[in-house]
N, C-alpha and C positions, 0 to 999 in steps of 0.2 A: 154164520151166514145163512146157513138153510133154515136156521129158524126161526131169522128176522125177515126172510120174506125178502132181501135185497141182494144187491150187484155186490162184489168184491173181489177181493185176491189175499191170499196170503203165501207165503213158502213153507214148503218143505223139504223132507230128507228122505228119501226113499231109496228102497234096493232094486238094482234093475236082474237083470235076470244070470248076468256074471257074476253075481256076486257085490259089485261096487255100490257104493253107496254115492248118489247123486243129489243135488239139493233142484229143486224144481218150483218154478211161478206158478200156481194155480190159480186161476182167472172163473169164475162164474158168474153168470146172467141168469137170470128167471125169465121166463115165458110166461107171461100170466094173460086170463081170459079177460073178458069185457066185466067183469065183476073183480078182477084184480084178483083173483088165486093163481096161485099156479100151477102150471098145466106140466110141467117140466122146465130142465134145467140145461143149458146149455154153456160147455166149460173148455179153456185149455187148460196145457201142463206146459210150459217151457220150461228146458234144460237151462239151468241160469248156473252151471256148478262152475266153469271159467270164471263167468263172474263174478261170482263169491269169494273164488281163491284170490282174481285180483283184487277183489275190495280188502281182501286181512293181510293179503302183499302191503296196499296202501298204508291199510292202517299199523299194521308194523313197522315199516319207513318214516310214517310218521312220529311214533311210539320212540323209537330207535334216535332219530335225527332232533328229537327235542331233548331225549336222555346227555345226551352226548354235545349238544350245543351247551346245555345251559353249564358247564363244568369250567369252563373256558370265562363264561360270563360272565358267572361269579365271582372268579375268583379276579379277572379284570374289575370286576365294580367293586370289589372288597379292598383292590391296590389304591382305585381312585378314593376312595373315600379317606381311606388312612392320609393321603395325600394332602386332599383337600384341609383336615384335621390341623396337620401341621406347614400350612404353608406361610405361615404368618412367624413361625418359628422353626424354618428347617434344619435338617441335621443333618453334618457331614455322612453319616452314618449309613441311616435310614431311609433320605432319599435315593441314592442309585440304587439299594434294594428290592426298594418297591418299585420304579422306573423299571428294573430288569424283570419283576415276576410280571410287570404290568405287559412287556413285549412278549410276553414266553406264551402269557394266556393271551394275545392278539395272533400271534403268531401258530396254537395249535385254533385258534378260532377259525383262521383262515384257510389250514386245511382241512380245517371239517367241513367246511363252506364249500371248497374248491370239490371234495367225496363225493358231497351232496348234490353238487349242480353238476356231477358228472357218473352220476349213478348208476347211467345204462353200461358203464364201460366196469364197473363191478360186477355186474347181472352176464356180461358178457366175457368174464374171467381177464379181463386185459388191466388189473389195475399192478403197478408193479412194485414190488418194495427196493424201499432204498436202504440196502445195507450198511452202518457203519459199527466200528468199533467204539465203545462207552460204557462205562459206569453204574452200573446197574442198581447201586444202591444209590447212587445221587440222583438218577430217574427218578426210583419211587419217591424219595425225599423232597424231590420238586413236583410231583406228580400230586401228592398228597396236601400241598402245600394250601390248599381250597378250602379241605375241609378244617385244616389248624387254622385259619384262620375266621374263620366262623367259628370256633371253640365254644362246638355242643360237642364232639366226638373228641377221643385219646387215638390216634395214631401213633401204636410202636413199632418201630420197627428194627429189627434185629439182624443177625446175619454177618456175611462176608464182607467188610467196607470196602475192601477191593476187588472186590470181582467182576469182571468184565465180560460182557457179551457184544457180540457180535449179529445184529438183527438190524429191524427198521425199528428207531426207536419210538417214532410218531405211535405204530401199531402197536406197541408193547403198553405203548401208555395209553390208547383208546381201551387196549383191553382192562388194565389195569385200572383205571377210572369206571370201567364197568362192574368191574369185579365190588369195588368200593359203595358205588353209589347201590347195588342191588345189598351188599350186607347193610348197611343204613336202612333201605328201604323194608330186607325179610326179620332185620331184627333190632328194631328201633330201638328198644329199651336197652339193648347191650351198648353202652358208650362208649365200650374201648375195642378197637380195632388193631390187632394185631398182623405184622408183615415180614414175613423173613424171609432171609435171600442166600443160598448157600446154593454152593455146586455138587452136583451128582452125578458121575457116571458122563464124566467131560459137559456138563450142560448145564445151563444155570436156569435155575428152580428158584 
């Protein structure tokens, strides 16, 4: 800016005098004479470091709330399409199958919507979990059931076939979908995902 001789702003990140490091608006104008030089320069600094933090709040919400939608989507548009496939020829079988995975991913679709459109009441610690007793390895079996069905990845999964826990299952499985979708993501070329479920120390792992 000072060496083009023009108006601007850019940010920055500066330390203030405690120590903290602050991100700040810095704004300049020239003052130039009847021949256009300049004569001096006249600038602010606005503290803009609130909102910084709420724009990476945003954009992490956003980041987070599309990770997490599209899992449900998928795997809904992967039940229709098989659907569609065989509609001309259905089978006792196969259709209430995919009917049932098609309600399960409507169904976590719907509370991730309900999360989303009610997100101040997360930020304000009031969201609560619904505890039940269930199956811990038929979760991940249904949880996982997204990516076998797009069959680029191996999901194995191994462990306690009966082991039961006691939680929210909805959260187990938001976590659990994250866990999955970031190992695809950090390690693309490994195809086979492994998943084991055993208890330890009264608590299931």
């Amino acid at each position: 800016i000072l060496l083009s001789g023009e108006s601007g702003e850019f940010e920055t990140r500066k330390r203030r005098r405690d120590g903290d490091y602050r991100w700040h608006l810095a704004r300049l104008q020239p003052v130039k004479n009847e021949d256009g030089e300049v004569q001096m320069w006249v600038g602010t600094a606005t503290d803009i470091h609130e909102l910084k933090n709420l724009q990476q709040q945003k954009d992490d919400f956003i980041s987070i709330a599309s990770h997490e939608l599209k899992t449900p989507i998928t795997s809904l548009k992967a039940s229709l399409q098989l659907l569609d496939r065989i509609k001309d020829t259905p089978s006792a079988l196969t259709v209430p199958k995919l009917v049932t995975q098609a309600n399960k991913s409507l169904d976590r679709l719907n509370v991730l919507v309900e999360d989303l459109l009610n997100v101040s009441r997360l930020n304000q610690g009031q969201i609560h979990l619904h505890k039940t007793k269930f199956n811990l390895m038929d979760l991940v079996n249904d949880t996982c059931q997204y990516i076998r069905i797009e069959n680029v990845y191996q999901v194995v999964v191994t462990g306690e076939e009966a082991l039961q826990a006691f939680a929210d299952a909805k959260r187990v499985e938001q976590v659990l979908v994250n866990f999955l979708n970031n190992a695809i993501k950090y390690a693309p070329a490994s195809k086979q995902i492994k998943i084991n479920v055993e208890k330890k120390d009264g608590m299931a792992k």
